[in-house]
C-alpha positions as CSV (number, residue, x, y, z in Angstrom):
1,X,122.4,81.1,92.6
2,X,120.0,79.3,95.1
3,X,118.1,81.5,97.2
4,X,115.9,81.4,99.7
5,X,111.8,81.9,99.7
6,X,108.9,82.7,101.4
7,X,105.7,82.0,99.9
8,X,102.5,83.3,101.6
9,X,98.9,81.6,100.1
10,X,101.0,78.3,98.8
11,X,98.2,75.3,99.4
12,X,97.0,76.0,95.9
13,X,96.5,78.2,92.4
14,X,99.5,80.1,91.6
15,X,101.3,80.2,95.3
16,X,101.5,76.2,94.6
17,X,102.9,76.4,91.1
18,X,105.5,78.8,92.5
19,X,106.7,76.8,95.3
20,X,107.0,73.8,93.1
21,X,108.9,75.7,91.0
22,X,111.4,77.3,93.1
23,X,111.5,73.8,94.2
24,X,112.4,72.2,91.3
25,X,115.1,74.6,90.3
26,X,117.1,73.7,93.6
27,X,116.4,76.8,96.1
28,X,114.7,76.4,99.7
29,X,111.1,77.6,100.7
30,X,109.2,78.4,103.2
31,X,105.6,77.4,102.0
32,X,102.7,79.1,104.1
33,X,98.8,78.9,103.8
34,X,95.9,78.8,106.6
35,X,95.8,75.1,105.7
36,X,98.5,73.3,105.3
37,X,97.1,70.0,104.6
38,X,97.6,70.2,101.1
39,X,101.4,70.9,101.5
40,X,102.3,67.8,103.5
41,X,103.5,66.2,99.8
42,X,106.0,68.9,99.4
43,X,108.4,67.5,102.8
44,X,107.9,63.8,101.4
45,X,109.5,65.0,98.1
46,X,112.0,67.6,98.7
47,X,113.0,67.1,102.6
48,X,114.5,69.5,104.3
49,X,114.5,72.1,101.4
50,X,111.4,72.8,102.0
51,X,109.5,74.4,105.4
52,X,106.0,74.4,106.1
53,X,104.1,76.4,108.0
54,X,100.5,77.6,108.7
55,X,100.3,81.4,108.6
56,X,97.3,83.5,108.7
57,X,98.4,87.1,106.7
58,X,96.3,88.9,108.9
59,X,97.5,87.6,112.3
60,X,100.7,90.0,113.5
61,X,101.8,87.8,115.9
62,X,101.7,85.1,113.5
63,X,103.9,86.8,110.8
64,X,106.3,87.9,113.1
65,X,106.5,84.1,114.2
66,X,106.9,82.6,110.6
67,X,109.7,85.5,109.3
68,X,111.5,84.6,112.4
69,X,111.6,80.9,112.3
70,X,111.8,81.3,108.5
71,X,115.4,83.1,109.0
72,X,116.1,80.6,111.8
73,X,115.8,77.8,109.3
74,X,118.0,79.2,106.4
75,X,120.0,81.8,107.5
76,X,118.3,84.7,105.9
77,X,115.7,84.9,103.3
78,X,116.2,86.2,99.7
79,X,112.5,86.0,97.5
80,X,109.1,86.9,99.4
81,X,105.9,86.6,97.7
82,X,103.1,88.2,98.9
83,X,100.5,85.9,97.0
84,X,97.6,85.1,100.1
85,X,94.5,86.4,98.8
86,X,91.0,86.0,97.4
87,X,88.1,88.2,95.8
88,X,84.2,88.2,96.2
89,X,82.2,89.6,93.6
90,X,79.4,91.9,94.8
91,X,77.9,95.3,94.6
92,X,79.7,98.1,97.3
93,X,75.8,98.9,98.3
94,X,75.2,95.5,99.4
95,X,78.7,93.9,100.4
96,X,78.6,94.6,104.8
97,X,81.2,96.5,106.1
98,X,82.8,93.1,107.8
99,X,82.7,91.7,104.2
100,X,84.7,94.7,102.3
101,X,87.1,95.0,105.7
102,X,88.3,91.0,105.7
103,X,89.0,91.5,102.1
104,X,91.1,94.2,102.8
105,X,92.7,92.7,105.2
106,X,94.0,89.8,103.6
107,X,94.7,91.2,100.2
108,X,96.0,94.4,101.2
109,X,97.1,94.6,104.8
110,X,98.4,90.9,104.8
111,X,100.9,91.8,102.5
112,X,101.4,94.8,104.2
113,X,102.5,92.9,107.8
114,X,104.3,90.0,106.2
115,X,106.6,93.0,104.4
116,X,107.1,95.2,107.3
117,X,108.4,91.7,108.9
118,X,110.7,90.9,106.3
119,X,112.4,94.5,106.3
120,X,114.6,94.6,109.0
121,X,116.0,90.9,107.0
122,X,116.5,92.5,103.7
123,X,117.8,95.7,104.8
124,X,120.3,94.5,107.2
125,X,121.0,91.9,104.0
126,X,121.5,94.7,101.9
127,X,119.6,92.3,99.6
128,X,116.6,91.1,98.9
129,X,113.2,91.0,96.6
130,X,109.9,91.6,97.4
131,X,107.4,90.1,94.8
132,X,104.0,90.9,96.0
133,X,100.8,90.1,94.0
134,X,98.3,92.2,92.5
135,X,96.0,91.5,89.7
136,X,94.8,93.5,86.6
137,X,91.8,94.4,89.4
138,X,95.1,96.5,91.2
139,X,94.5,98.5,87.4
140,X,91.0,98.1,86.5
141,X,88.5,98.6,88.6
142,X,85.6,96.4,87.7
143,X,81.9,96.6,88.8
144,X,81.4,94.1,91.3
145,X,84.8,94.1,92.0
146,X,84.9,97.3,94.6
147,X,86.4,95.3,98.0
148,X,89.3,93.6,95.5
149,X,90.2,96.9,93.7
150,X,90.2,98.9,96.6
151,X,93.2,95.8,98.1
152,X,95.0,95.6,95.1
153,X,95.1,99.2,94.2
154,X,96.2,99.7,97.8
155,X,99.0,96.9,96.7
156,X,99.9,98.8,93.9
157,X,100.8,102.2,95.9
158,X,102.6,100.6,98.5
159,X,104.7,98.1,96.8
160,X,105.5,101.9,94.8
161,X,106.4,103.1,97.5
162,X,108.3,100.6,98.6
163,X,110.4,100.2,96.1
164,X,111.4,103.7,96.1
165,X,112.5,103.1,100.1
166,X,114.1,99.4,99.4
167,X,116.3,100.8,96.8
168,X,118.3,102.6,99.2
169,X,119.7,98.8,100.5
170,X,119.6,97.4,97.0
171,X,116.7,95.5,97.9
172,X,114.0,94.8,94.4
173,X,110.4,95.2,94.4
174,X,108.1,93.5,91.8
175,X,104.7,93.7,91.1
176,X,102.8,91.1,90.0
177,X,99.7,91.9,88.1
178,X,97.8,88.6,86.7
179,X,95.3,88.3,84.3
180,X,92.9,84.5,84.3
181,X,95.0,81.6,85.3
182,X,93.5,78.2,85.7
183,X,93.9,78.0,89.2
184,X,90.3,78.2,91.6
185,X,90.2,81.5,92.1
186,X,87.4,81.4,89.9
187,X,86.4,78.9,91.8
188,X,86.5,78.3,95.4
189,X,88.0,81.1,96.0
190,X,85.6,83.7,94.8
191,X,82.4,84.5,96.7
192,X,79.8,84.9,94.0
193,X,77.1,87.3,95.1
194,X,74.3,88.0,92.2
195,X,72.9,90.9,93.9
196,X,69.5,93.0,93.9
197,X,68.0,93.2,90.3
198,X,69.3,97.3,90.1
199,X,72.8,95.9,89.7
200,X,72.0,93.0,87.3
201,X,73.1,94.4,84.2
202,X,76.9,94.7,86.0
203,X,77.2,93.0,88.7
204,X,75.5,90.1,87.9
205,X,76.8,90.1,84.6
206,X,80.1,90.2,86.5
207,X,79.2,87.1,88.9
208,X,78.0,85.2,85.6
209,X,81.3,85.8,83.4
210,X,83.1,84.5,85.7
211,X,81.5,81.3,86.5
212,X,81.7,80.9,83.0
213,X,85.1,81.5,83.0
214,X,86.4,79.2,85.1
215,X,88.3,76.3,83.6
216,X,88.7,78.3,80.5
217,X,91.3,81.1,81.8
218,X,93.9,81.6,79.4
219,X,96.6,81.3,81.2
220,X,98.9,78.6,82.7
221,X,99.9,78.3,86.4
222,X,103.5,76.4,85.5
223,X,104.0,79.0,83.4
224,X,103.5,81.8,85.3
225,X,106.0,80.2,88.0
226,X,108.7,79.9,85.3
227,X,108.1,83.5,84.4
228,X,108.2,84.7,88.4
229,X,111.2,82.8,89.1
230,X,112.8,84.1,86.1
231,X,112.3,88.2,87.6
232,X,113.3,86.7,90.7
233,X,116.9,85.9,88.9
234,X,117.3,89.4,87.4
235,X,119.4,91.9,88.4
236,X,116.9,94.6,87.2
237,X,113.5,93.3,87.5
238,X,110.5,95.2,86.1
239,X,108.3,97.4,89.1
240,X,105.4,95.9,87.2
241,X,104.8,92.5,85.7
242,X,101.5,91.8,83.9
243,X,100.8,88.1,83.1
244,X,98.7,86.7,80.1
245,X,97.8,87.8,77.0
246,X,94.4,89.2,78.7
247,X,96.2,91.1,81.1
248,X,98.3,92.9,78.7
249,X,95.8,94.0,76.3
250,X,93.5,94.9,79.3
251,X,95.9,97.4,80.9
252,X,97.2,98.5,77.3
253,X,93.7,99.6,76.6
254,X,93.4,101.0,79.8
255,X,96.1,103.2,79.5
256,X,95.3,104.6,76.1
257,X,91.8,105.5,77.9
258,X,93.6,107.1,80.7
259,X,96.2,109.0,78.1
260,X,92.9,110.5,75.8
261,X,90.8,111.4,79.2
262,X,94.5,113.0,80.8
263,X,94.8,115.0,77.1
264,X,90.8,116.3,77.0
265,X,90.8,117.6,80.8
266,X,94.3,119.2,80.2
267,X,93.4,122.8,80.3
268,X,90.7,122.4,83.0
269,X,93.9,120.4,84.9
270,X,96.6,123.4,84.0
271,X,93.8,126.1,85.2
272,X,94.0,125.9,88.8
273,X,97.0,126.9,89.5
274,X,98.5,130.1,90.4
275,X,98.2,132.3,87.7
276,X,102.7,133.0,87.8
277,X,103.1,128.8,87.6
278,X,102.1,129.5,83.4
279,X,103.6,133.3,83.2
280,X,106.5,133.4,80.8
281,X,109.8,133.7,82.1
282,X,111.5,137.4,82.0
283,X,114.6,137.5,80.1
284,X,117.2,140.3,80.4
């Protein structure tokens, strides 16, 4: 079945890859990014399949704007992915308040605004699928990493949410947790920030990883598409989909850490409650 997208962050890295894809397999999209420069290839090569339009995720008006004309164009929409984003790496003592709050606002609350616009679509659609991306920072929280955990955590709870709210109107919710892709988000799209010598031994270590990193990320971009478009054809998606082999055995590791921690504070957990919540039942 050909659907219809909307692609937020799609002049490069992953967004790219997934327009292409959805592309190539025959369905329209709306491709969106700040710039849109880089996009002017995509009308040359699939026409009129394919909208493009400069949105800024953390610009109401703006959102409001693109859903609308998006729905204008095609009749409806049936895939949005929340992919706009980027990450800085820097200690929470010396990241500025401005710095930590325009993080925020495009990782977190951009995917907020774009999905409060699409609602009213999918729910009077009774259809519908929300694919909105995370990280394994949404999982993990890394040193050096406090402005990007705090978004994608926040991603992580509200997409939860959502998904609990969407069901009512059959409408699917998927998130998207990625591991290192080959893209630039190592790259240009990470603000490297070293920091005071206090915060060398993680933060810097942090900043230096993942300059080294970049270019050797395990995973592959096209493939990541294929694997987004395929959740986007199911007709029960995962709530969570973790991509790469570093991702998996990341959050695997993770949750056996969070499983032995959960077991050893048990009692201290169970002991404040009301002392009747562990009395035995009375039988007659």
């Amino acid at each position: 079945m050909k659907q219809r997208w909307l692609v937020t962050g799609s002049s490069k890295g992953l967004g790219r890859a997934i327009v292409h894809a959805a592309l190539d397999n025959g369905h329209h999209v709306v491709a969106t990014a700040r710039d849109t420069d880089g996009l002017a290839d995509l009308s040359l090569r699939y026409g009129d399949r394919v909208m493009i339009l400069r949105l800024d995720v953390t610009n109401a008006d703006e959102v409001s704007a693109t859903v609308e004309r998006a729905v204008d164009q095609f009749g409806g929409l049936d895939v949005v992915v929340n992919n706009a984003g980027y990450g800085t790496i820097n200690s929470i003592e010396d990241a500025t308040l401005a710095d930590i709050r325009n993080e925020i606002e495009t990782n977190l609350f951009g995917t907020i605004m774009v999905t409060k616009a699409v609602i009213p679509v999918f729910r009077e659609q009774r259809s519908g699928h929300f694919i909105n991306f995370s990280s394994v920072g949404g999982r993990l929280g890394a040193p050096g990493r406090g402005a990007y955990s705090a978004a994608k955590w926040g991603v992580e709870g509200f997409s939860e949410v959502l998904a609990g709210e969407m069901a009512l109107f059959g409408v699917k919710v998927t998130i998207i947790e990625p591991g290192g892709f080959r893209t630039d988000f190592a790259g240009a799209s990470t603000t490297l920030n070293f920091g005071r010598p206090e915060y060398d031994q993680v933060v810097g270590a942090a900043a230096r990883t993942q300059r080294a990193y970049d270019g050797r990320q395990p995973g592959d971009p096209k493939k990541a598409a294929q694997a987004i478009l395929q959740v986007a054809q199911s007709n029960a998606p995962p709530l969570r989909l973790a991509l790469g082999s570093d991702a998996v055995k990341a959050i695997r590791a993770a949750s056996q850490r969070w499983q032995v921690e959960l077991d050893g504070w048990e009692e201290l957990s169970l002991s404040t409650d009301f002392e009747q919540a562990h009395a035995p039942q009375k039988t007659n």
